[in-house]
C-alpha positions as CSV (number, residue, x, y, z in Angstrom):
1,X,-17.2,263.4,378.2
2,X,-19.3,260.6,376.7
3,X,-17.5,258.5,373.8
4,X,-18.5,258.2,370.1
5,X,-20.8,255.3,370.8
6,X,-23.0,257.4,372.7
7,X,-23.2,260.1,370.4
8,X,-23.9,257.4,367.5
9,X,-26.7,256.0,369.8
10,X,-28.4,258.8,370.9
11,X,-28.7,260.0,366.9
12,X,-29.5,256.8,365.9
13,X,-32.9,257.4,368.2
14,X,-33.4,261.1,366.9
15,X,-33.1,259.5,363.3
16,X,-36.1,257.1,363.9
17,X,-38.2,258.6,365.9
18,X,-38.0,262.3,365.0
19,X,-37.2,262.3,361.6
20,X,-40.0,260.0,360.3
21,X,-42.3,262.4,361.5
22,X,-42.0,265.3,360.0
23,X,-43.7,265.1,356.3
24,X,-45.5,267.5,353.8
25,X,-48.2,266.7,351.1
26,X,-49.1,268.3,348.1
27,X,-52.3,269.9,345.6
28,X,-51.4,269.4,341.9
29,X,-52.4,265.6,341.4
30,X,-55.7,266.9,342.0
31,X,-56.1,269.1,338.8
32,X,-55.1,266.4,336.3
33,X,-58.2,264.5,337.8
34,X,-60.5,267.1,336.7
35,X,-61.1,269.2,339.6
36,X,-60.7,272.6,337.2
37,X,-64.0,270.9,335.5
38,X,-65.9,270.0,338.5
39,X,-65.9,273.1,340.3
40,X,-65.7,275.2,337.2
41,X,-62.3,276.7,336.9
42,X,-61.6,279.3,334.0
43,X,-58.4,280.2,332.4
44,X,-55.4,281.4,335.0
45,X,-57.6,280.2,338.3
46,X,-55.7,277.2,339.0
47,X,-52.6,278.8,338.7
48,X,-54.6,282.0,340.9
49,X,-55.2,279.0,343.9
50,X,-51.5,278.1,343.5
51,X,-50.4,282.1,343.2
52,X,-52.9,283.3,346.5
53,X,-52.1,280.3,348.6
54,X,-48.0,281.5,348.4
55,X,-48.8,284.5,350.2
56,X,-49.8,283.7,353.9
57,X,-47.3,280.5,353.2
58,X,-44.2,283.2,353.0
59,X,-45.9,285.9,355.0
60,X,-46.4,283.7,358.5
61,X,-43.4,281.4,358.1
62,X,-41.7,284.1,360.4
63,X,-44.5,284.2,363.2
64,X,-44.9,281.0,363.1
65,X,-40.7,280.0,364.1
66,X,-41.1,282.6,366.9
67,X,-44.2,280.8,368.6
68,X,-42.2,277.4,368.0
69,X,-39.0,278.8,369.9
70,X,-41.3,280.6,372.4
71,X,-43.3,277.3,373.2
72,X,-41.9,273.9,371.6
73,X,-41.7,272.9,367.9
74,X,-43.4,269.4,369.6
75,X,-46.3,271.6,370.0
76,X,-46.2,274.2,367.3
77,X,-45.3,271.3,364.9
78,X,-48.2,269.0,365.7
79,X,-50.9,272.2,366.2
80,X,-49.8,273.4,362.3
81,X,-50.1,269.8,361.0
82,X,-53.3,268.9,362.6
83,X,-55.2,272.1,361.4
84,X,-53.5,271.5,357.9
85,X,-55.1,268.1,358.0
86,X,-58.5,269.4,358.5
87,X,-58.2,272.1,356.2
88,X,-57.4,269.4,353.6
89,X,-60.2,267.4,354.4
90,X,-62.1,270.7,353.9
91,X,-61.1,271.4,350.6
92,X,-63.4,268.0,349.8
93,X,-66.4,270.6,350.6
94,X,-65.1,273.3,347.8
95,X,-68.1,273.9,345.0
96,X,-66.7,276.6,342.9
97,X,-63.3,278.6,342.9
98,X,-64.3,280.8,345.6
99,X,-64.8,278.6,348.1
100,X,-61.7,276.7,347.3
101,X,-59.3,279.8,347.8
102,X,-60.8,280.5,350.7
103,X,-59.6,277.4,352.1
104,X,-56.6,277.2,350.3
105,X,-55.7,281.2,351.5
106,X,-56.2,279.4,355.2
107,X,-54.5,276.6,354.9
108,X,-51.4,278.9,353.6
109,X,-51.6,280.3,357.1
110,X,-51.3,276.8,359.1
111,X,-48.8,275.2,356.6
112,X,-46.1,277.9,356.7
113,X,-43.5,277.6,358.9
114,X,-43.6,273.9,359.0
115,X,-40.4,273.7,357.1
116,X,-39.1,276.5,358.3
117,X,-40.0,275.0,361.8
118,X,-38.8,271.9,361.3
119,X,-35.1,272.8,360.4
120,X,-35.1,275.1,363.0
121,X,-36.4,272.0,365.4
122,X,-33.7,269.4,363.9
123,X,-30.5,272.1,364.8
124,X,-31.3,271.3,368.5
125,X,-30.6,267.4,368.2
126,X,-27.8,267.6,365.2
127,X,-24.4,269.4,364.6
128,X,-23.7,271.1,361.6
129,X,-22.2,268.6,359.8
130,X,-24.9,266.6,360.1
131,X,-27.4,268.8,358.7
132,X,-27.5,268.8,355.3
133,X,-28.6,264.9,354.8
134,X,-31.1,265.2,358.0
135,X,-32.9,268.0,356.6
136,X,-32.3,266.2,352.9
137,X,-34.5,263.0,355.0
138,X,-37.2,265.0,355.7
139,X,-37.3,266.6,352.6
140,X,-37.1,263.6,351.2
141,X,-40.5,262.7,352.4
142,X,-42.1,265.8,350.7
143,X,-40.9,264.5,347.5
144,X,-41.7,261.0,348.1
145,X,-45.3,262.7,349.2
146,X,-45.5,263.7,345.8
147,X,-44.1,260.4,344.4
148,X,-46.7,258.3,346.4
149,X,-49.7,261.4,345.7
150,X,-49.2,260.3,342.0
151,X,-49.5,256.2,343.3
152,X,-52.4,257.1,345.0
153,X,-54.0,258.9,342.4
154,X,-53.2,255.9,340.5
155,X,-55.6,254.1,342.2
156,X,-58.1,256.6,342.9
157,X,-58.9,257.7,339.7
158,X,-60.0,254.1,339.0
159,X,-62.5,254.3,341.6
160,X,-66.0,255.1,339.3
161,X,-68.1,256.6,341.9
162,X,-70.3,259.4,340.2
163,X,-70.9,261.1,343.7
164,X,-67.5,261.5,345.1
165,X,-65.0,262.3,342.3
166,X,-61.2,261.0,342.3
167,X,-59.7,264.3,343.3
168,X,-62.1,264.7,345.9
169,X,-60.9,260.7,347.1
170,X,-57.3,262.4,346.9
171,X,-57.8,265.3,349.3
172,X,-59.5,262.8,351.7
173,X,-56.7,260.4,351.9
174,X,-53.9,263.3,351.9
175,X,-55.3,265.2,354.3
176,X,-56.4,262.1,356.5
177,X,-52.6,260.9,356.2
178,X,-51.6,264.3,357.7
179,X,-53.8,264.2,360.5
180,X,-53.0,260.8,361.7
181,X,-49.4,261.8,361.6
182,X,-50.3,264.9,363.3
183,X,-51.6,263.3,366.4
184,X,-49.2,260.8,366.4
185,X,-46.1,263.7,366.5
186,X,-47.7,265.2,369.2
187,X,-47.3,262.5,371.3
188,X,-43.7,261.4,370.5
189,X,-41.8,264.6,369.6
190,X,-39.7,265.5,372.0
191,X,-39.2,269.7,373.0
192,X,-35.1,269.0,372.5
193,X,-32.5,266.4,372.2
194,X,-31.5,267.1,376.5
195,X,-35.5,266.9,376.8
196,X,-35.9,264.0,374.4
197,X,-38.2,260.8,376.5
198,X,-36.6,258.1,374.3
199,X,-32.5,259.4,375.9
200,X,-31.4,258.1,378.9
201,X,-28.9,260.2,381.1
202,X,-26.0,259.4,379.4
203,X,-27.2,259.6,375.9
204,X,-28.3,263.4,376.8
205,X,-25.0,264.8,378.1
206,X,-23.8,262.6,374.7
207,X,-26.0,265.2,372.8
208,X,-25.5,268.1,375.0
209,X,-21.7,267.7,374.6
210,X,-21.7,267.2,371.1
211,X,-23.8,270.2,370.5
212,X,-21.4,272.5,372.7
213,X,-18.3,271.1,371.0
214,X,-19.7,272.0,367.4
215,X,-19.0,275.7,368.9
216,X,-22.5,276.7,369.9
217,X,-22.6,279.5,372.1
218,X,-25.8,278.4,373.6
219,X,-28.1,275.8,374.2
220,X,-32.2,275.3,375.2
221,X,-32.0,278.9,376.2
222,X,-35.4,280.8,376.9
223,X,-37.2,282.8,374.2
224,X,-35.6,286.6,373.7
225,X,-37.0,288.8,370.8
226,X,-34.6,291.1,370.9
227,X,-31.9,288.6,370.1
228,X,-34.3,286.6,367.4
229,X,-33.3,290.0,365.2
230,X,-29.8,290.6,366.1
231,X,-28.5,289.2,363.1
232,X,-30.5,291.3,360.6
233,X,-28.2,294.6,360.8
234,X,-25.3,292.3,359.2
235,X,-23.8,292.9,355.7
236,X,-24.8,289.1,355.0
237,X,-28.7,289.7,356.0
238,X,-29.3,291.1,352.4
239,X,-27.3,288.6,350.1
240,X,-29.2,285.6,352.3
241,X,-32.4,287.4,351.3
242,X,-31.8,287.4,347.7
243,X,-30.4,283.6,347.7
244,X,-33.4,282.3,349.8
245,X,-35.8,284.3,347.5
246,X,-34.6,282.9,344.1
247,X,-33.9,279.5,344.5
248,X,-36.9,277.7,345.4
249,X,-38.3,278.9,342.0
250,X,-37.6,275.3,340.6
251,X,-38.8,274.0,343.8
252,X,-42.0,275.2,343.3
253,X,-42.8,274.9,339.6
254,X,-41.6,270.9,340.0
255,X,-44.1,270.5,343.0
256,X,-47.2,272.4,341.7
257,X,-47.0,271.7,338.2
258,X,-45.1,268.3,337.5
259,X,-47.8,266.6,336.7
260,X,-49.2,269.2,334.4
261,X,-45.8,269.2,332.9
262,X,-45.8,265.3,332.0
263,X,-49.6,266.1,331.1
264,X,-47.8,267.5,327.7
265,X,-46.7,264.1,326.8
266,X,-50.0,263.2,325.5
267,X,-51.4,260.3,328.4
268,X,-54.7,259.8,330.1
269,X,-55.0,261.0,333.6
270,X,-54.0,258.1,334.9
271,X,-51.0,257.6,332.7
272,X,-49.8,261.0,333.9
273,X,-50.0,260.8,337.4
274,X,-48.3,257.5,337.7
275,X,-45.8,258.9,335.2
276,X,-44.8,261.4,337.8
277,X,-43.7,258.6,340.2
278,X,-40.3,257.6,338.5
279,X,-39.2,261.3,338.3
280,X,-39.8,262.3,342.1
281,X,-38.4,258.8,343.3
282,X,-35.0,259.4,341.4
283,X,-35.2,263.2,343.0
284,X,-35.4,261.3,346.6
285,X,-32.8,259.7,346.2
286,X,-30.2,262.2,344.3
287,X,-31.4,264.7,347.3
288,X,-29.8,262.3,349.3
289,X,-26.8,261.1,347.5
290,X,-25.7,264.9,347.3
291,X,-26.5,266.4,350.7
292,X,-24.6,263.3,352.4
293,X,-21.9,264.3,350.1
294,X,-22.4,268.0,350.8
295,X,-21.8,266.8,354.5
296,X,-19.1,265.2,354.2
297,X,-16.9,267.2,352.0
298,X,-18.3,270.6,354.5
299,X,-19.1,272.1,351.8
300,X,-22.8,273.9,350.5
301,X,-22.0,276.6,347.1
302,X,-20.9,274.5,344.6
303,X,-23.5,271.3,345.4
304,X,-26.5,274.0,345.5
305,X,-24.9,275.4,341.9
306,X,-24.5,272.0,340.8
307,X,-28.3,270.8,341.8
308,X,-29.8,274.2,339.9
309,X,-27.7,273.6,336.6
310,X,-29.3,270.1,336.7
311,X,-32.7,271.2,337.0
312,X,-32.3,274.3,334.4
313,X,-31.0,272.1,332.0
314,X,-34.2,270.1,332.3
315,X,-36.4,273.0,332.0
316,X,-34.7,274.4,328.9
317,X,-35.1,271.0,327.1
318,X,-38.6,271.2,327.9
319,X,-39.2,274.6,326.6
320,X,-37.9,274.3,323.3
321,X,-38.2,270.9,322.4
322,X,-41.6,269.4,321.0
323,X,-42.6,267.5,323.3
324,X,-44.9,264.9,321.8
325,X,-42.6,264.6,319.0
326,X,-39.6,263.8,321.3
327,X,-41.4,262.2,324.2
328,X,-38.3,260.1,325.5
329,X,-36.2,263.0,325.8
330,X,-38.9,265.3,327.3
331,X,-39.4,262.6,329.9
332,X,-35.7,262.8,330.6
333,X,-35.9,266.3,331.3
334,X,-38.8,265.8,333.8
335,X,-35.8,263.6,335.6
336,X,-33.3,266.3,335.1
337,X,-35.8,269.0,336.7
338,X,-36.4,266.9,340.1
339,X,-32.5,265.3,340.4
340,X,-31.8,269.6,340.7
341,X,-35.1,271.3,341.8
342,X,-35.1,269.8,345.5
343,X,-31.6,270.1,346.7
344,X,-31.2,273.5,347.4
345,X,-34.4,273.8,350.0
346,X,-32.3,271.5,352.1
347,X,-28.7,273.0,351.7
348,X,-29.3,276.7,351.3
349,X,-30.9,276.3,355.2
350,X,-28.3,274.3,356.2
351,X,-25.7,276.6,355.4
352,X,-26.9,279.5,357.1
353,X,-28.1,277.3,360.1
354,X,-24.2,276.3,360.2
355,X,-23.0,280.0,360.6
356,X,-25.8,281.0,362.9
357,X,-24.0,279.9,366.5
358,X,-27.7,281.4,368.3
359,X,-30.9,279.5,369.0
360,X,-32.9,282.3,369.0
361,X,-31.5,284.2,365.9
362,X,-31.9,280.5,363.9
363,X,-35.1,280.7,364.5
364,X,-35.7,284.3,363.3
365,X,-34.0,284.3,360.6
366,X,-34.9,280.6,359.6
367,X,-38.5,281.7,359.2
368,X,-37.9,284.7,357.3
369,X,-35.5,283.1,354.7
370,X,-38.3,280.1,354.2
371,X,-40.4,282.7,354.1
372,X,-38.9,284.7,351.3
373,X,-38.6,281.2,349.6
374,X,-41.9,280.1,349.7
375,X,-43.1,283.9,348.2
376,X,-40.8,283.1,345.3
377,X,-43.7,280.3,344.3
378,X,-45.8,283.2,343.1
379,X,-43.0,283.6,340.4
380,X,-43.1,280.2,339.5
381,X,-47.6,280.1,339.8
382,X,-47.4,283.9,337.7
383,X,-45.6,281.6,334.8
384,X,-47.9,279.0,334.1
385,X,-50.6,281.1,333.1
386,X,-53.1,279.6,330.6
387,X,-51.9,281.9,327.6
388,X,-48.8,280.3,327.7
389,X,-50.2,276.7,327.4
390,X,-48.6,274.4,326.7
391,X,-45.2,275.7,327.2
């Protein structure tokens, strides 16, 4: 059996060549830039773009795992991201509402199950006591997306160009970011770690072995729909639905409406978006800190607890506080909300991923769980409706 150097190797390659290339981008930058003016949005519509868009996100996370078990997440993961690029790009030819949920209702479709199929993808190279911080990596780059988005609109709101407006210059750069990395995936994902072109021999039995010895019961086996459900009779299928579909409440308000939320401090556009920089970069990094020790110590239910008292505690300051009259503390709470809201997404699927010994069922019931998570953002969308400005 190959020694612990070759394990260490062989993960050291996943971790720089798979990893890096699985990221996320985001919407809300652009509505602090004054695209609810430009194309003439009216009370609860940009919460309506936000609310509509979660419904083909939850409903095709499912679909979209079993083509990537059937086929390859290489392919599957690069064919999502490259459509979502174009679709982002699109969105730069939206004139009123309409045409904008239209796109955004599409590009629901093609960007659910990407990180649904992505932690499915990452249990074929790591064990499960490696998960949590991988998955904590890659979602690490989704808040660092949003961390950079508010850089970038930094800069491109500065651009004074009377034809092509700043969140217009936002969608083109996000949406031409994802495409490049697309295209680049799709040439360097590997279809498995035993498949992997960057392993030699003896690195893949290294990662064979160590995925067999962390009590799989199988490994690279063919598709099988029948055994994609097996798991869903089980007295556990129902209390996995109801964690999955609650938690990512946070997640969602923190990502679609942060910078609305540190729009109540009273700044320019500007000021807000690059306010919404410090917040997401401390969340990166406590995202980390916490799934590497949720790894370590084995251990998922009291660091998810811990992560969503954090964030509640911000979001309970912020609701009964006045915020321009206490703008240091508010701004505190905008660190408490992302040090909490991100955590779970990456242990919650970790967890179940760690009891799940079957490829095929992972994948299954990976899907649906991220599935029910991401229809949980129409709960956090229905709450910040326009009567209830500015709270």
């Amino acid at each position: 059996m190959p020694g612990p150097e070759g394990n260490v190797g062989e993960m050291k390659k996943s971790d720089f060549i798979v990893l890096p290339i699985l990221c996320l981008s985001n919407l809300a930058n652009a509505k602090t830039a004054g695209l609810d003016t430009d194309l003439n949005l009216r009370g609860n519509e940009y919460s309506l773009l936000i609310l509509l868009f979660y419904i083909p996100f939850g409903l095709f996370d499912l679909p979209w795992n079993l083509l990537i078990k059937r086929f390859s997440g290489r392919l599957m993961l690069s064919f999502m991201s490259v459509t979502w690029g174009v679709l982002a790009l699109c969105q730069c030819a939206a004139k009123d509402f309409g045409s904008l949920l239209v796109i955004r209702i599409i590009l629901g479709v093609f960007g659910a199950g990407f990180f649904a199929g992505a932690t499915f993808y990452l249990t074929l190279f790591y064990p499960r006591g490696e998960m949590g911080f991988r998955l904590a990596i890659m979602q690490s780059f989704a808040v660092l997306a949003s961390a950079f988005s508010g850089l970038i609109s930094f800069g491109v709101f500065q651009i004074n160009d009377p034809t092509v407006k700043g969140w217009l210059w936002l969608f083109i750069v996000e949406g031409a970011m994802t495409l490049i990395t697309a295209v680049v995936g799709f040439f360097l994902l590997p279809d498995s770690a035993p498949k992997a072109w960057f392993l030699d021999d003896r690195e893949k039995s290294a990662a064979i072995a160590r995925l067999l010895r962390d009590n799989l019961s199988e490994l690279d086996t063919g598709f099988n729909l029948k055994a994609c459900f097996e798991t869903w009779h089980d007295w556990k299928f129902p209390v996995w639905c109801l964690i999955t579909f609650t938690y990512p409440v946070a997640y969602a308000t923190v990502m679609n409406f942060f910078p609305l939320i540190v729009q109540r401090l009273g700044y320019s556009v500007i000021k807000t978006n690059l306010w919404t920089v410090a917040p997401n970069l401390v969340g990166a990094i406590f995202l980390r800190c916490v799934a590497k020790s949720s790894d370590y110590f084995r251990e998922r239910t009291f660091h998810i607890a811990f992560s969503l008292k954090i964030s509640l505690v911000g979001m309970v300051v912020l609701a009964t506080i006045d915020v321009e009259a206490n703008k240091s503390v508010a701004y505190f709470a905008c660190f408490l909300m992302a040090a909490g809201s991100y955590i779970p997404s990456c242990l919650v699927h970790a967890w179940h991923n760690n009891n799940n010994m079957h490829e095929n069922s992972r994948a299954a019931n990976t899907g649906f769980f991220v599935g029910l998570g991401n229809l949980a953002g129409i709960l956090s969308a229905g709450t910040f409706r326009t009567q209830y400005a500015p709270k």
